[in-house]
N, C-alpha and C positions, 0 to 999 in steps of 0.2 A: 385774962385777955381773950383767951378761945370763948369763953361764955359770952361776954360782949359778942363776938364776932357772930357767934350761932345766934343769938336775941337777935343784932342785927336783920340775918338774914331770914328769919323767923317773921319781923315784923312788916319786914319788906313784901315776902309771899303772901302775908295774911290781907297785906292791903292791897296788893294788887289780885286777889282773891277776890275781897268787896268791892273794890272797882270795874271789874268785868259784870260781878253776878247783879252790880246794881247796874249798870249801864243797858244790861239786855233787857231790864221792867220799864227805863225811860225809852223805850221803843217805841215810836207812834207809828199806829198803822193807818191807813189813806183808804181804808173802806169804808162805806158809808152802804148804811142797811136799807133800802127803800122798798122795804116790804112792807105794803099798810099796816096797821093794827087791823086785825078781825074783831078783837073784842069793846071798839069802839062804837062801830059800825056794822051793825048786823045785817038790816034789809033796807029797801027804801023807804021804807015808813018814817025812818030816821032823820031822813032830808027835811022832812015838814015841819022840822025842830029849830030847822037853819033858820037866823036871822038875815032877811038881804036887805044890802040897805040899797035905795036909790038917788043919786046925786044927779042926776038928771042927764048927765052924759053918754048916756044909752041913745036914744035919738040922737046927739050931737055926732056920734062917732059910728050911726048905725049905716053897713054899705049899701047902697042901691044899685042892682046891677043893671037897670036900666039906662040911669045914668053915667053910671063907670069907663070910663077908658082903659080900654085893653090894651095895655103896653106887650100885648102877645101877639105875636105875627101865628095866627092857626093854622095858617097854609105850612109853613115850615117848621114850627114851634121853638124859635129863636128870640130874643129881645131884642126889640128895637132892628136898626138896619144894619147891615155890613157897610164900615169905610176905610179904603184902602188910601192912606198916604203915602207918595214915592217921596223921601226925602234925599238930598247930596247933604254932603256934610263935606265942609273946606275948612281950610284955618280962619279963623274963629269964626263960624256960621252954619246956618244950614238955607239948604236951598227955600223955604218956606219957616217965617220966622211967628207964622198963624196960622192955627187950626180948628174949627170948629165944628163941630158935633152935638147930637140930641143923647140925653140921657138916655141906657139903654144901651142904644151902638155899641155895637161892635167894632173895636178900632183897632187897626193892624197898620202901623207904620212899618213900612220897608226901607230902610237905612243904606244908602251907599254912601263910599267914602272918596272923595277925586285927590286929599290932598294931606296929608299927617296920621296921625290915630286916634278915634274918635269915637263916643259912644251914643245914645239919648238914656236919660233917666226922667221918669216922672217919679218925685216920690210917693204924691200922695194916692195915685194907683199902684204902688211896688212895682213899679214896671223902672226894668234896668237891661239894656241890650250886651251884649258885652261886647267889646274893645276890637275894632276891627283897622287894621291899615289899607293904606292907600289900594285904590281898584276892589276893595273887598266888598259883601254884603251881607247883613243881618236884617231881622225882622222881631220885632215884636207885637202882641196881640192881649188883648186887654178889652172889658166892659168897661163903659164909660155909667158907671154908677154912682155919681156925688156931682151935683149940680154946681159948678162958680166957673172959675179963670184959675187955673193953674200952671206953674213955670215945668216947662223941658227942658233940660240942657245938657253939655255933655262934661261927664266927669274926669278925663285927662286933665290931670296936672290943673294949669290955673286956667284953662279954658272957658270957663262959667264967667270966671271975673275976667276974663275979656273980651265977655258978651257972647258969647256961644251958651245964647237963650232962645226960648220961642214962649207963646202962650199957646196952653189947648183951653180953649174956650166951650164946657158944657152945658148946653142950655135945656131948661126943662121941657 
């Protein structure tokens, strides 16, 4: 019986023995070596080996800066323009239920509340203000960098579904 017992706990050490000492070899490490080869590429002389190929998208896609449009303000070195929206926000509304702006801009709504608790979210610029009551004020501030019509509204409770929306409107 005691020999059992000792085999027991014999096989039991031994395997959580191999269970540890294998577990630390399945380690993957998250390094990545980005040091060139030297003995691939010795001098430039080596490049003149390259094949290029050309599809002909070289002109298609080549920039001219003559003709380019500078979406750079040089005087200030900012994108696009600054627009400041004053918004109210009531039960279920907001005082301005359209907004429009150029890609670019710089947009900063400024949030008051006259009347419950209420927020603005855009999702598809991450912009989320947080949760403010009645007389209070927030502001959010955001690049309007993705050109369509996208929905604002505020995330209390069921407020969205009943219709505490707006459209920001990006035009190129």
């Amino acid at each position: 019986m005691k020999f059992g017992i000792i085999a027991g706990v014999v096989v039991i050490v031994l395997g959580l023995i191999i269970f540890l000492m294998t577990g630390e070899e399945d380690t993957v490490t998250n390094e990545i070596d980005i040091t060139p080869p030297t003995d691939q590429l010795t001098d430039d002389s080596d490049l003149n080996d390259l094949d290029v190929i050309d599809d002909g998208s070289a002109e298609e896609n080549a920039f001219d800066a003559d003709t380019a449009e500078n979406p750079m303000n040089e005087d200030e070195n900012v994108i696009g323009e600054e627009r400041v929206f004053n918004l109210d926000s009531f039960r279920f509304g907001y005082s301005e239920d359209l907004l429009v702006v150029k890609q670019g801009d710089i947009v900063t709504i400024n949030l008051t509340n006259s009347d419950g608790r209420h927020d603005i979210v855009i999702d598809e610029f991450n912009v989320a203000s947080e949760i403010i009551g009645e007389g209070e004020e927030t502001s959010v501030t955001f690049i309007a960098d993705q050109v369509g019509e996208f929905e604002f509204y505020c995330s209390v409770g069921s407020h969205r579904e009943q219709g505490m929306v707006g459209t920001l409107i990006v035009e190129a």
